[in-house]
C-alpha positions, -999 to +999 in steps of 0.1 A: +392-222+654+429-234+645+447-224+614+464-247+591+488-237+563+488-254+533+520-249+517+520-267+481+533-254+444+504-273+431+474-250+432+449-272+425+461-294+458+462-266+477+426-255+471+410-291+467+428-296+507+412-258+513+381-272+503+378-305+525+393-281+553+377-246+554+347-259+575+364-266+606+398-246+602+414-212+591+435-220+564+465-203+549+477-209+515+517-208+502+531-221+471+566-222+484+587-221+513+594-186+512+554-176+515+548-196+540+572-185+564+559-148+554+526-160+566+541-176+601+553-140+611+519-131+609+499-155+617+494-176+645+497-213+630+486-248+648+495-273+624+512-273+585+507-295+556+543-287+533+550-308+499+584-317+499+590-307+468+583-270+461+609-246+437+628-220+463+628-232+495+614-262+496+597-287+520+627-298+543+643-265+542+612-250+554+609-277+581+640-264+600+631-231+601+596-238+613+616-264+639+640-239+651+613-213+667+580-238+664+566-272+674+531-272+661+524-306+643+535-309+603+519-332+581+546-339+547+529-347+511+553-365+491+554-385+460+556-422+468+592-417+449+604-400+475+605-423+505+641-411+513+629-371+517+602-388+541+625-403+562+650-373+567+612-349+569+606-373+601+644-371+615+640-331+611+610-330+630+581-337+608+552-354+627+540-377+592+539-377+558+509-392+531+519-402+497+499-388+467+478-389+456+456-394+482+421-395+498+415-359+510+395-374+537+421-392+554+441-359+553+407-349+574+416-376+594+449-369+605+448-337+610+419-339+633+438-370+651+471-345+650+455-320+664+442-337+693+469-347+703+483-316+704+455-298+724+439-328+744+466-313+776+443-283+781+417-303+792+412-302+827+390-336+838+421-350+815+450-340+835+428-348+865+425-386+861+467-387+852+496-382+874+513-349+861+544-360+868+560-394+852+595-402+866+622-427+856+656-426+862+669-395+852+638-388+832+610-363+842+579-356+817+556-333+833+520-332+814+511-303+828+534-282+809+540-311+782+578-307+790+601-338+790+636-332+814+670-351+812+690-347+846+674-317+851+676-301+814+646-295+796+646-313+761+628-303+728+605-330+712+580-330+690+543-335+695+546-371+682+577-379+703+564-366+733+531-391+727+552-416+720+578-413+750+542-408+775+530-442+761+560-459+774+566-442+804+529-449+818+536-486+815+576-487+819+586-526+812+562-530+788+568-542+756+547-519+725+542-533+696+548-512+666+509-515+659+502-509+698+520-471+693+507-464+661+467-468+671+476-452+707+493-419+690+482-414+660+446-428+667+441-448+639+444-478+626+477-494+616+469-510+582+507-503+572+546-514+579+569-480+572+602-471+592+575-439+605+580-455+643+617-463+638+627-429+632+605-413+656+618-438+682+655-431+672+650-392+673+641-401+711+671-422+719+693-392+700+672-363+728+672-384+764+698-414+757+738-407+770+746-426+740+718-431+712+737-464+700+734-479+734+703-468+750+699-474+788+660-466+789+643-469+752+653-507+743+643-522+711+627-560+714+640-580+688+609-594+665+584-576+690+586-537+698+595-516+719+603-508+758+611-484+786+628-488+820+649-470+844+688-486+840+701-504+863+728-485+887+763-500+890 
């Protein structure tokens, strides 16, 4: 059974999430930063829902320390105020974020489709039916360890960026759609335009491109989406 911890200064959010949660999942319960990285020395942890507002260390801070040692999936709650915390939260590593209030079954939702994600690589009639090995250029992502390589050095992404990078590389050429990645990654439907994909795309460029600002294999299609391909040697 995987463990969640639910790290919000609202106790009555914290137990209502405990509630929809407890039937399929250990959970763990913090009311700051601090507790919940107590808990993460003892615990083994498989995904996180963090508010990003919490007194002491809060949501963020707590993000880079999980991020420095961890790269288990992180759900942020925010306040719909806050759209500028969820946009650094996704640039620090955080996998996606859900305004409150919100429907604690879609919290279900995601973290079922999260952790699938996550986990879907240990199945074996899975990594059967794929190559294990994706190539491009300079680019090696290797499912069977779920391990992306630049030139030969390993890089370290996120469960959502390593989705994301594995959609394009399957189909390199082929324009994706905002929508297209969206319903592939996160399994559900796209109902919604945020900057989620944007940031989670630039993040990318920042781990495998020479130079972010002009990217020789993740290329943006004005009006349309987004691309892979080896670049062209001069």
């Amino acid at each position: 059974m995987y463990t969640i911890l639910i790290a919000d200064d609202e106790l009555e959010i914290v137990e209502l999430l405990q509630l929809y949660l407890e039937k399929e999942y250990n959970i763990l319960q913090a009311q700051n930063g601090n507790e919940a990285l107590k808990l993460m020395q003892s615990h083994t942890v498989d995904l996180a829902i963090l508010d990003i507002m919490m007194p002491g260390m809060d949501g963020l801070q707590l993000l880079k320390r999980i991020r420095e040692n961890d790269h288990f999936p992180v759900l942020f709650l925010s306040a719909k105020s806050q759209y500028h915390d969820k946009i650094l939260g996704l640039e620090l590593g955080a996998d996606d974020y859900i305004s409150k209030p919100f429907n604690p079954l879609e919290i279900v939702a995601r973290v079922g489709s999260m952790l699938r994600r996550v986990h879907e690589f240990d199945a074996p009639a899975v990594q059967e039916k794929k190559k294990e090995q994706i190539v491009l250029g300079r680019l090696l992502l290797d499912r069977s360890s779920c391990q992306v390589e630049v030139a030969g050095e390993p890089v370290a992404l996120t469960s959502t960026e390593y989705k994301i990078l594995e959609l394009l590389m399957e189909q390199p050429g082929r324009v994706f759609t905002r929508k297209k990645i969206y319903e592939a990654v996160w399994e559900d439907f796209y109902v919604y335009e945020d900057n989620s994909i944007m940031v989670h795309i630039s993040n990318i460029r920042d781990k495998i491109e020479r130079d972010s600002k002009k990217p020789e294999y993740l290329k943006t299609i004005r009006g349309l989406g987004y691309k892979i391909e080896a670049p062209v040697e001069k």
